[in-house]
C-alpha positions, 0 to 999 in steps of 0.5 A, a space after each residue: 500500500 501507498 505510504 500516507 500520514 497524519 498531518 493534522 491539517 483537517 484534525 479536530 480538537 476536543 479540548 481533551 483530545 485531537 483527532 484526525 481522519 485519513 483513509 478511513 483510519 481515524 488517530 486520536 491524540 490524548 495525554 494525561 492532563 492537556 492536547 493542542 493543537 497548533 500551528 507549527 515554528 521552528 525547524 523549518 516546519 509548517 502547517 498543524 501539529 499536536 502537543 501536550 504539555 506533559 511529558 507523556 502523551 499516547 495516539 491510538 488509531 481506529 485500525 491496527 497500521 504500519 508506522 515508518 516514521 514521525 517528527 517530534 520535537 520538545 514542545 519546551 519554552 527554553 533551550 533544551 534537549 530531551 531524550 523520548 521514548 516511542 513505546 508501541 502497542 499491537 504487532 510484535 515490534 521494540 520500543 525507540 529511543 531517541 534524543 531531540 531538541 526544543 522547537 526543532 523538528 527530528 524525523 524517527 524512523 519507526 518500522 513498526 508493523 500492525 500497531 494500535 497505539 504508541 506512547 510517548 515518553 520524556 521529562 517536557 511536553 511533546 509535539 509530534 507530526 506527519 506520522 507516516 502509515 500504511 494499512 491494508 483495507 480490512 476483508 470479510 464475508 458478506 455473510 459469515 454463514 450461508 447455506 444451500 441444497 445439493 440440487 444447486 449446480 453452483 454457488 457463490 461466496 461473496 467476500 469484500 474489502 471494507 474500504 477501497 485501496 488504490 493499489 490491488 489487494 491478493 487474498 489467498 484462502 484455503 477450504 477444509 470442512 466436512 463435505 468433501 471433494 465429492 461433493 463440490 469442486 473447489 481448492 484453495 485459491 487466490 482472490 485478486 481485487 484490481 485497484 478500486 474493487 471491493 467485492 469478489 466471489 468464492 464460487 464454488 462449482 460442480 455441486 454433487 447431487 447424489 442420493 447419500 443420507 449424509 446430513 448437514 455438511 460444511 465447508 470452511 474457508 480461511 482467508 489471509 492477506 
């Protein structure tokens, strides 16, 4: 997926919170006591940036996504360096540690892969910018069971991407159950989305209608990304 990020230019501030929405993913900013939500200085940087004046503050996004970098910077009256560190939630990633100047702008590199949240520590307040993500659309059944008679030929299983991706979207998935291949034609397979679709079908083909007392059969698919 195409890098983007969270800019703050359209963010909305709640007074105990500022949050934005890009892509569908919606960040929110919060800290123990007050957020801001202002206009950049310093540093050559320009636009919107969040900033709390503590020196803790946490952002939790709607959907789990993949971080590569941020700007922060010592949201601090005076001249001073702080050491901060980036502590994430969700995936299996390591917390950053890095140290950086008041009102000057430094880039951290992240690489961070399905994170939730991160929280940010240090000794003064804490601005931050342009948090840089990628996330992959999310993917479900239209129906998360169906069902059908034997005296059908064929039958289709509609799978959909929750939000449209600008890039094509592969979705591999396997079957298992307790119908067999006797009883249908299908294997495990790929699902290929073209950049803008957002439904495809399973179908499954050569449905056998035999004259078996066999009861209920399943089929069961799985799907990844």
């Amino acid at each position: 997926a195409l890098p983007i990020f969270f800019d703050w230019e359209t963010a909305i501030d709640n007074d105990t919170t500022v949050t934005q929405t890009v892509s569908g993913i919606t960040a929110t900013f919060s800290a123990p006591y007050y957020t801001y939500l202002r206009n950049s200085s310093g540093g050559g940087a320009t636009g919107k940036y969040v900033s709390s004046d503590n020196s803790s503050a946490t952002v939790s996004f709607s959907n789990p996504i993949n971080i590569s970098s941020l700007r922060t910077f010592v949201d601090f009256m005076y001249d001073s360096t702080d050491t901060l560190t980036f502590t994430p939630a969700g995936g299996s990633n390591s917390p950053v540690v890095i140290a950086v100047d008041s009102y000057n702008w430094t880039d951290v590199t992240l690489n961070w892969n399905g994170v939730t949240s991160f929280t940010v520590t240090g000794t003064y307040g804490i601005g931050l910018d342009n948090i840089v993500f990628t996330s992959d659309p999310l993917l479900a059944f239209a129906n998360s069971t169906s069902e059908g008679l034997e005296s059908v030929s064929s039958a289709n299983i509609a799978v959909s991407l929750l939000s449209v991706s600008s890039n094509a979207i592969t979705v591999d998935y396997t079957v298992s159950g307790t119908a067999t291949g006797t009883d249908y034609t299908l294997a495990n397979g790929t699902l290929s989305f073209a950049a803008g679709d957002l439904s495809k079908n399973i179908t499954i083909s050569s449905i056998i209608d035999d004259a078996l007392n066999e009861g209920i059969e399943a089929i069961r698919e799985m799907k990844s990304m």
